[in-house]
VEXLUMTOR-799114 format. One record per residue (C-alpha): residue number from 1; chain; x, y, z; residue in one letter. Coordinates in Angstrom, 3 decimals. Example, Ala and Ser with C-alpha at 12.3 -4.5 7.8 and 13.67 -1.06 7.14 Angstrom:
<sites>
+-----+-------+----------+----------+----------+------+
:  nr : kette :       px :       py :       pz : rest :
+-----+-------+----------+----------+----------+------+
:   1 :     A :   12.300 :   -4.500 :    7.800 :    A :
:   2 :     A :   13.670 :   -1.060 :    7.140 :    S :
+-----+-------+----------+----------+----------+------+
</sites>
This chain:
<sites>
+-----+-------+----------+----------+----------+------+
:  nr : kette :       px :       py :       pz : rest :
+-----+-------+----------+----------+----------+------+
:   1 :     A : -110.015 : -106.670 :  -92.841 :    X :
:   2 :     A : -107.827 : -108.736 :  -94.808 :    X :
:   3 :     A : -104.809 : -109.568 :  -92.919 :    X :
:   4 :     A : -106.207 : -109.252 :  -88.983 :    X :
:   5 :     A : -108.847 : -112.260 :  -89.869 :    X :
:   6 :     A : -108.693 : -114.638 :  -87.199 :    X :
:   7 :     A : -107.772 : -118.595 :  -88.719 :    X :
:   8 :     A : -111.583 : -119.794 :  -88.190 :    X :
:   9 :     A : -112.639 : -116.638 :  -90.388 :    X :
:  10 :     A : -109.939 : -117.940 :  -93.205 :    X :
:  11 :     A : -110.992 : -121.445 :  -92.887 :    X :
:  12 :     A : -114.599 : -120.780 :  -93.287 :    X :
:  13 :     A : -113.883 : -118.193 :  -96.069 :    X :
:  14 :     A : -111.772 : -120.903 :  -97.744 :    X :
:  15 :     A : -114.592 : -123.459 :  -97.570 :    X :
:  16 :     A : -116.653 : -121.074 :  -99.465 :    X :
:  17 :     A : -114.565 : -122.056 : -101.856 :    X :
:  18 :     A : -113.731 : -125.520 : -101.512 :    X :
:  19 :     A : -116.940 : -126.608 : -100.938 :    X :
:  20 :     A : -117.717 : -126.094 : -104.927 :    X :
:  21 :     A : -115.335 : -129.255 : -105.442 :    X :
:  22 :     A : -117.664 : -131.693 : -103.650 :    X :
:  23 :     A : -118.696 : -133.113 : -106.883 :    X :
:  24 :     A : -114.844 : -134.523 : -107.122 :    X :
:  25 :     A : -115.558 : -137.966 : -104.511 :    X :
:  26 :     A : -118.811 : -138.070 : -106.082 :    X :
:  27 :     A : -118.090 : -138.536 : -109.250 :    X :
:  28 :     A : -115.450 : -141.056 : -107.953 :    X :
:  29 :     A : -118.075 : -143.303 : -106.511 :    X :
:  30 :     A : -119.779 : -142.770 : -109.624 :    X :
:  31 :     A : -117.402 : -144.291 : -111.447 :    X :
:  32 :     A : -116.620 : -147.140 : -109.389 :    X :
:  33 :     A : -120.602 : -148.313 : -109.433 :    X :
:  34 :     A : -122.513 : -145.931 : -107.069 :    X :
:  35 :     A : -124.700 : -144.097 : -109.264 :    X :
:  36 :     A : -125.015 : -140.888 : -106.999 :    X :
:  37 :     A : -125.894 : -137.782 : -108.694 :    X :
:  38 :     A : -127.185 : -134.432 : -107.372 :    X :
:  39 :     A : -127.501 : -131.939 : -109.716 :    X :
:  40 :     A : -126.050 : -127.949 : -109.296 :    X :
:  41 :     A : -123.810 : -129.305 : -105.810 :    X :
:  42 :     A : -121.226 : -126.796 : -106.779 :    X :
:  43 :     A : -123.800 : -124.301 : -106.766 :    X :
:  44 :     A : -125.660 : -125.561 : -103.387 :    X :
:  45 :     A : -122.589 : -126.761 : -101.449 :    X :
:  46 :     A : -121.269 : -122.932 : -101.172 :    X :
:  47 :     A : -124.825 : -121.646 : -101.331 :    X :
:  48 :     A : -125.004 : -123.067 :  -97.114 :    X :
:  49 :     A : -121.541 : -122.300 :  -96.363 :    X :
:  50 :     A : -122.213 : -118.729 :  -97.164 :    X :
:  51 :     A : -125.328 : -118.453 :  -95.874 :    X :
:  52 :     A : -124.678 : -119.542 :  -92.300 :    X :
:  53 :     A : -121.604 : -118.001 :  -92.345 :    X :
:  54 :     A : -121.888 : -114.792 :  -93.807 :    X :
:  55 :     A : -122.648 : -112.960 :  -90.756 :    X :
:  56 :     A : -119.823 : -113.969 :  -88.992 :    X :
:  57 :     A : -117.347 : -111.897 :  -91.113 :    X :
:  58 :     A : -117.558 : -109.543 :  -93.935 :    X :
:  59 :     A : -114.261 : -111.782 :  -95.405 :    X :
:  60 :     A : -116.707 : -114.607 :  -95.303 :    X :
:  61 :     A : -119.198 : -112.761 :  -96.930 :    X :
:  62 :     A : -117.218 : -111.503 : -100.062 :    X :
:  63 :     A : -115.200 : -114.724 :  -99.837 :    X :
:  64 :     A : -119.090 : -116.681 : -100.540 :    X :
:  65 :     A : -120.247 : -114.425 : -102.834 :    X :
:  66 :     A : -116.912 : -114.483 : -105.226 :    X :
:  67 :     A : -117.533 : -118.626 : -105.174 :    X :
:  68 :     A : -120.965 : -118.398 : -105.873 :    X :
:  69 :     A : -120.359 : -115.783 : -108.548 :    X :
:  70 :     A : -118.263 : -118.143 : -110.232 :    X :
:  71 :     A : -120.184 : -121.451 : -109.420 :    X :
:  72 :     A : -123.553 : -119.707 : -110.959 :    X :
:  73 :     A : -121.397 : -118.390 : -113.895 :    X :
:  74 :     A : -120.071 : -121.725 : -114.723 :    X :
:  75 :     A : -123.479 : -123.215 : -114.811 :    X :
:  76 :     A : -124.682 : -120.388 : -117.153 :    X :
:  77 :     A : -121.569 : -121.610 : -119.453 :    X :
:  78 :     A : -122.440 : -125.257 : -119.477 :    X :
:  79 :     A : -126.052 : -124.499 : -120.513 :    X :
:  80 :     A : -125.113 : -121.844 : -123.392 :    X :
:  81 :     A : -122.878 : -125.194 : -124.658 :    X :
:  82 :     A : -125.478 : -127.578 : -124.749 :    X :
:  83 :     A : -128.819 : -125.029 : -125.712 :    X :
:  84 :     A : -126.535 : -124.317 : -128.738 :    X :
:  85 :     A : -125.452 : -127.699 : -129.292 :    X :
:  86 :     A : -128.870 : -128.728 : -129.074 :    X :
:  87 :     A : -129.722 : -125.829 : -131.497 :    X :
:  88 :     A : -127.532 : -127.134 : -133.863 :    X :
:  89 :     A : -128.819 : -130.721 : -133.792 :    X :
:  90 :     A : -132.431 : -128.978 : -134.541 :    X :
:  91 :     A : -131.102 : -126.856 : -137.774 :    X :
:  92 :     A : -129.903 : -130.176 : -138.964 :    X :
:  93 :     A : -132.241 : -132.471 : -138.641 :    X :
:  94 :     A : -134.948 : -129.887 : -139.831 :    X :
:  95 :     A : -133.611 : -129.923 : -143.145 :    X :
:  96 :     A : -136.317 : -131.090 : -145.611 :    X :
:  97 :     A : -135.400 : -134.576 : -147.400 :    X :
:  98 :     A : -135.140 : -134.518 : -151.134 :    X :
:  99 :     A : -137.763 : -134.905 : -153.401 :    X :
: 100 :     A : -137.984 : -137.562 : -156.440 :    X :
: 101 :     A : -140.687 : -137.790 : -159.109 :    X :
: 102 :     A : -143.649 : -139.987 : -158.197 :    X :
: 103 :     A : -142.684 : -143.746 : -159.210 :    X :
: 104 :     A : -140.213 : -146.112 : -158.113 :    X :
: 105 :     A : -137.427 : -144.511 : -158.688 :    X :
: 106 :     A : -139.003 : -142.061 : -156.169 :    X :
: 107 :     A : -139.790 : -145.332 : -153.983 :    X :
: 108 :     A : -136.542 : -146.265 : -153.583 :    X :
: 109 :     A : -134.631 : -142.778 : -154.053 :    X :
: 110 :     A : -136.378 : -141.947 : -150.570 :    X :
: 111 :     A : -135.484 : -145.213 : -148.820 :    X :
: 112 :     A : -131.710 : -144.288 : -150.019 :    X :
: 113 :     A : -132.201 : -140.771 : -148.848 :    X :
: 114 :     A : -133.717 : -141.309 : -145.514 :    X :
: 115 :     A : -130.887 : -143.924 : -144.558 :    X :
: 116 :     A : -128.151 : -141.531 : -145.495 :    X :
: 117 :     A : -129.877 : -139.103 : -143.674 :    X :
: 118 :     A : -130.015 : -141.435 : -140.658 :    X :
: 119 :     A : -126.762 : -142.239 : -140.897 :    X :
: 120 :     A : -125.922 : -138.372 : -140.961 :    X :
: 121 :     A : -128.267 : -137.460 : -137.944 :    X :
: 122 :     A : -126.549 : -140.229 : -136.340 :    X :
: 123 :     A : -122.888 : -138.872 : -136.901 :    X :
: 124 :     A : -123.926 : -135.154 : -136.195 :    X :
: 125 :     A : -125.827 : -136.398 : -132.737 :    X :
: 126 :     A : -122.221 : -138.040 : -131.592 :    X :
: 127 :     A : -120.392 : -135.385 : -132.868 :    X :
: 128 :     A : -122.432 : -133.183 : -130.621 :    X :
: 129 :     A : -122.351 : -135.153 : -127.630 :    X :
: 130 :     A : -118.315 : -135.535 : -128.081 :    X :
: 131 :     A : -118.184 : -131.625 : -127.958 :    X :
: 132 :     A : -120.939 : -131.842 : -124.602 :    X :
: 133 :     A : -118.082 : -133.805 : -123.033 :    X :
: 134 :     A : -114.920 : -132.248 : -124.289 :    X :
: 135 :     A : -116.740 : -128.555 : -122.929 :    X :
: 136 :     A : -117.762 : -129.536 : -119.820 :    X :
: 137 :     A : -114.447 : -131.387 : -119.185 :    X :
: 138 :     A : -113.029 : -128.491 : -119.781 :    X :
: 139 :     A : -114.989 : -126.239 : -117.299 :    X :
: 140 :     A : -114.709 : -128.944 : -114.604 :    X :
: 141 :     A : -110.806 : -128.644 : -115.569 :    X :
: 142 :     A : -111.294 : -124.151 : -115.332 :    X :
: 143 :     A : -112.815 : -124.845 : -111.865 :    X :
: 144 :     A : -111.022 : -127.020 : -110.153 :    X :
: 145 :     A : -107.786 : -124.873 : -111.165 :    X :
: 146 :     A : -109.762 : -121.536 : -110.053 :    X :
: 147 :     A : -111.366 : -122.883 : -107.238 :    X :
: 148 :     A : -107.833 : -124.028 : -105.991 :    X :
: 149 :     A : -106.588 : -120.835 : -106.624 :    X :
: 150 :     A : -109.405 : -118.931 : -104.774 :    X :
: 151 :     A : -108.924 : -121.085 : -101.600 :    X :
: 152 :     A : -105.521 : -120.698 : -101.154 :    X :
: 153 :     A : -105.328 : -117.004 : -101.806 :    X :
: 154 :     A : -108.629 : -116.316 :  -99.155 :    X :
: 155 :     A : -106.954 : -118.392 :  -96.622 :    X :
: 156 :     A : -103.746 : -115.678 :  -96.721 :    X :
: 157 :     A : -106.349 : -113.190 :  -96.288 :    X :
: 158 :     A : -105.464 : -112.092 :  -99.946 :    X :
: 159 :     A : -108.076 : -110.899 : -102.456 :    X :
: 160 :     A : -108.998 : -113.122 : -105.346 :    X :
: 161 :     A : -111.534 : -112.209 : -108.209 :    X :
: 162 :     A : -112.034 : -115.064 : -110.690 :    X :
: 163 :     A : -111.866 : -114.490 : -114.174 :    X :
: 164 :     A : -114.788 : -114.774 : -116.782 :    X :
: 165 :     A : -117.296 : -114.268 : -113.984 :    X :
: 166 :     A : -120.950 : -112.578 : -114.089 :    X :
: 167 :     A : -121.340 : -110.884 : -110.711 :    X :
: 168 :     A : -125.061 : -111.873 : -109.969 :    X :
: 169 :     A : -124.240 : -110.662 : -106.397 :    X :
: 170 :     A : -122.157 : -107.988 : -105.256 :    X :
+-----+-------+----------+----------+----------+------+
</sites>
């Protein structure tokens, strides 16, 4: 199965692959002014490869479901990241403010407290969203080196299995 595929089967196997990186030009025009955005294209973009393809060839079959494995994992990662992020950010800002004696001490104890604690919120909230950025760059990073991998490896016909991957379908 592996080494008698024909070149279409290996191209179409490969492009089960590739297809995850379509976010890469659209993120490009992105940055240059277009604001195009479609959410989970590295999930849908192999989705239809596989699925009118997968029939043609069991290679393209295991070849789609590997990418998709991966694809779906990857999105599973990203929204651990930010749920516990976002979790964190919750914990903090549900801490209860001190309390002063009634007066004006108290009067202007709280106005002192709440802007330190606004300042603090403030810091924690772009500390969080720092860590959002430096995560997902770092998955986008993962994928484009495993993705690469993958492609090249199911156009020689060679198995591939990518690493840190839940197998939601086998």
């Amino acid at each position: 199965m592996r080494e008698n595929n024909s070149q279409r089967v290996r191209i179409w196997a490969m492009l089960c692959h590739l297809s995850a990186l379509i976010w890469i030009p659209l993120v490009c025009l992105f940055l240059i002014g277009i604001p195009l955005y479609i959410p989970f294209l590295n999930i849908v973009a192999p989705l239809t490869v596989w699925h009118f393809k997968k029939k043609l060839n069991p290679w393209i079959d295991f070849q789609g479901r590997e990418s998709l494995n991966f694809q779906l994992s990857l999105a599973i990662y990203n929204l651990i990241i930010i749920l516990l992020l976002v979790l964190v950010f919750l914990i903090t800002c549900a801490i209860p403010a001190v309390s002063y004696p009634a007066g004006t001490l108290r009067a202007n104890a709280n106005a002192i407290a709440g802007a330190i604690r606004s300042h603090q919120i403030k810091t924690i909230f772009q500390a969080i969203i720092i860590i959002i950025a430096i995560a997902n760059y770092l998955i986008m990073m993962l994928q484009l080196i495993f993705v690469s991998i993958a492609a090249i490896k199911s156009y020689r016909g060679k198995y591939y299995r990518y690493p840190l991957t839940i197998r939601f379908l086998r």
